[in-house]
C-alpha positions in Angstrom: 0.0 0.0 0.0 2.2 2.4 1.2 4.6 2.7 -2.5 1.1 3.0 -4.4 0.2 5.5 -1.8 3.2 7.7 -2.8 3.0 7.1 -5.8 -0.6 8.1 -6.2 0.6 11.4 -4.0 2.9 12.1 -6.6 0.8 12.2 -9.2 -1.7 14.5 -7.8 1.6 16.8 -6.9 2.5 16.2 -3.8 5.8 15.7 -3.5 8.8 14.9 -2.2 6.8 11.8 -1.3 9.3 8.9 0.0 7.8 5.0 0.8 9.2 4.5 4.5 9.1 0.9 4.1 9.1 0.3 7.6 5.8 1.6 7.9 3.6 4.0 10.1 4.0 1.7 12.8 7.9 1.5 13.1 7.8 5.9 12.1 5.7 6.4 15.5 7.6 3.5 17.6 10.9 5.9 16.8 9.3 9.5 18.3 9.5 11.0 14.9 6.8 13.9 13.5 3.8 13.1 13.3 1.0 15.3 12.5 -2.8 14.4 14.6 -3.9 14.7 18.1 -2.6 10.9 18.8 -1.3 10.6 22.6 1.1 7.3 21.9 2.8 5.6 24.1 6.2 6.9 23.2 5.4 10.2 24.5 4.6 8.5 28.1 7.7 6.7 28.2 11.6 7.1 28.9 14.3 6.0 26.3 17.3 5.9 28.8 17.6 2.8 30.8 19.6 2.7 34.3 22.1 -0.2 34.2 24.3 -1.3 36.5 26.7 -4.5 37.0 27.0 -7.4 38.7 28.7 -5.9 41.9 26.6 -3.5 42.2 24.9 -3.1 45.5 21.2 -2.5 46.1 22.1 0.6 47.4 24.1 2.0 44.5 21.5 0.9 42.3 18.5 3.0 44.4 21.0 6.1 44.3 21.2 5.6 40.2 17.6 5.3 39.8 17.0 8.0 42.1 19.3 10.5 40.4 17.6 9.2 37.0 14.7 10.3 38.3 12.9 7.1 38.0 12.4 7.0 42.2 12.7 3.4 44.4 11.2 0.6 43.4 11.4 0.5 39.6 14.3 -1.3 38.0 14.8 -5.0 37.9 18.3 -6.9 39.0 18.9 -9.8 36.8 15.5 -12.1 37.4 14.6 -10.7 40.9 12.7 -7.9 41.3 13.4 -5.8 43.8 10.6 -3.2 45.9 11.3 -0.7 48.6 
């Protein structure tokens, strides 16, 4: 659809028109412009991750998330979670 959409878009004038062959879906998933009203999920959610190592305490983990602004509670150490 989406290479007979530009297509069709370049023909009317439209143009430059480009077939992201990734699609809509993968365009949002990545933050880029949109143009709508749409509240996605991307705009909710934080790309950096806190990660820490194998020695790390519990402590020095809580200060990391802390300063990351993601608060106590949140993060995951290998296949134990972890609540405060």
């Amino acid at each position: 659809m989406s290479p007979r959409a530009a297509w069709r878009l370049e023909a009317t004038g439209f143009g430059p028109v480009y077939d992201y062959a990734a699609g809509k879906a993968d365009w949002l998933a990545a933050d880029l412009p949109f143009e709508g009203t749409a509240e996605l999920a991307g705009m909710f959610t934080r790309r950096g991750v806190a990660t820490v190592g194998e020695r790390t305490t519990a402590a020095q983990a809580l200060r990391l998330l802390e300063a990351q602004g993601f608060g106590q509670g949140s993060g995951v150490f290998r296949e134990c979670p972890f609540l405060s």
